[in-house]
N, C-alpha and C positions, 0 to 999 in steps of 0.2 A: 531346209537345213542349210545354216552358212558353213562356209569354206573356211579351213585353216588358215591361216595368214601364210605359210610356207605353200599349201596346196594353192592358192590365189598366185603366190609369187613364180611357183613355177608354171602356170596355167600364163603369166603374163608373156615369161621368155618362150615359152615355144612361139605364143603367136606373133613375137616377134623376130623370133628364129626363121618364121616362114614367110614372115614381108620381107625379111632382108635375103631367103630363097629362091624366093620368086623375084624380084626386083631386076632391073638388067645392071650389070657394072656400069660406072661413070666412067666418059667416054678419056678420062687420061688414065686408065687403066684399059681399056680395049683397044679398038683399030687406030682410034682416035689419040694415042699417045706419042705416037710417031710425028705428028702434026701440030700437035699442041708443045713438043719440043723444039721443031723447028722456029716455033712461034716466040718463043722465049729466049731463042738464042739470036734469031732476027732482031728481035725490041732490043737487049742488049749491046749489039753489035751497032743498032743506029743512034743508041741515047750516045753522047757527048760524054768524055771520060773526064769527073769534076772531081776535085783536089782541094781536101778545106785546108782553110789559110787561114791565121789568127794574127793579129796584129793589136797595139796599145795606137788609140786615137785617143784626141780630147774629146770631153760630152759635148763640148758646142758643135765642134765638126761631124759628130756621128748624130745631133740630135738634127742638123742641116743634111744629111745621105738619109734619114729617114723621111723625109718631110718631103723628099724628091724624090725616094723610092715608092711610095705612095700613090703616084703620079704613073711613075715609070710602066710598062708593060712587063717588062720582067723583073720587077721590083726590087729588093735589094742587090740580089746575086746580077741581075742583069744591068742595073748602074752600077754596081765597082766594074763586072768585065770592061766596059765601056768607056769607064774612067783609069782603067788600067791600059787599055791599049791603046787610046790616044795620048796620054803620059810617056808608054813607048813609043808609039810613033813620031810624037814630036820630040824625046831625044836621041832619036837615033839618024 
């Protein structure tokens, strides 16, 4: 004899009600949240506090900052800083 389709549906969520009974909490809900806070407040406090900046260039000169950001290790953002602060540095 088959099953209702409502007697199947609730036949499904119990046995799902009792994997997720039995299961243990994920560890940023248990002892482990104390720790996985500090971990997120650490990453933040050492990433570099970055500021978007928008400015009009011409396509020739931005199509020349791509073609060397390419190259670069930190690619674009890390050739403007670099072309930013030797610019500073040499008028001041």
């Amino acid at each position: 004899m088959s099953m209702k389709r409502t007697d199947l549906e609730k036949k499904l969520a119990k046995k799902l009600d009792g994997r997720l009974k039995s299961s243990l909490p994920p560890q940023r809900f248990a002892q482990g949240a104390a720790a996985a806070a500090q971990d997120t407040k650490a990453k933040k406090e050492a990433a570099p506090k970055l500021v978007p900046l928008a400015c009009r260039l011409p396509a020739d000169l931005v199509a020349r900052l791509r073609e060397r950001a390419v190259a670069h290790e930190g690619g674009i953002h890390g050739l403007m800083t670099e072309a930013a602060e030797a610019w500073l540095a040499k008028k001041a």
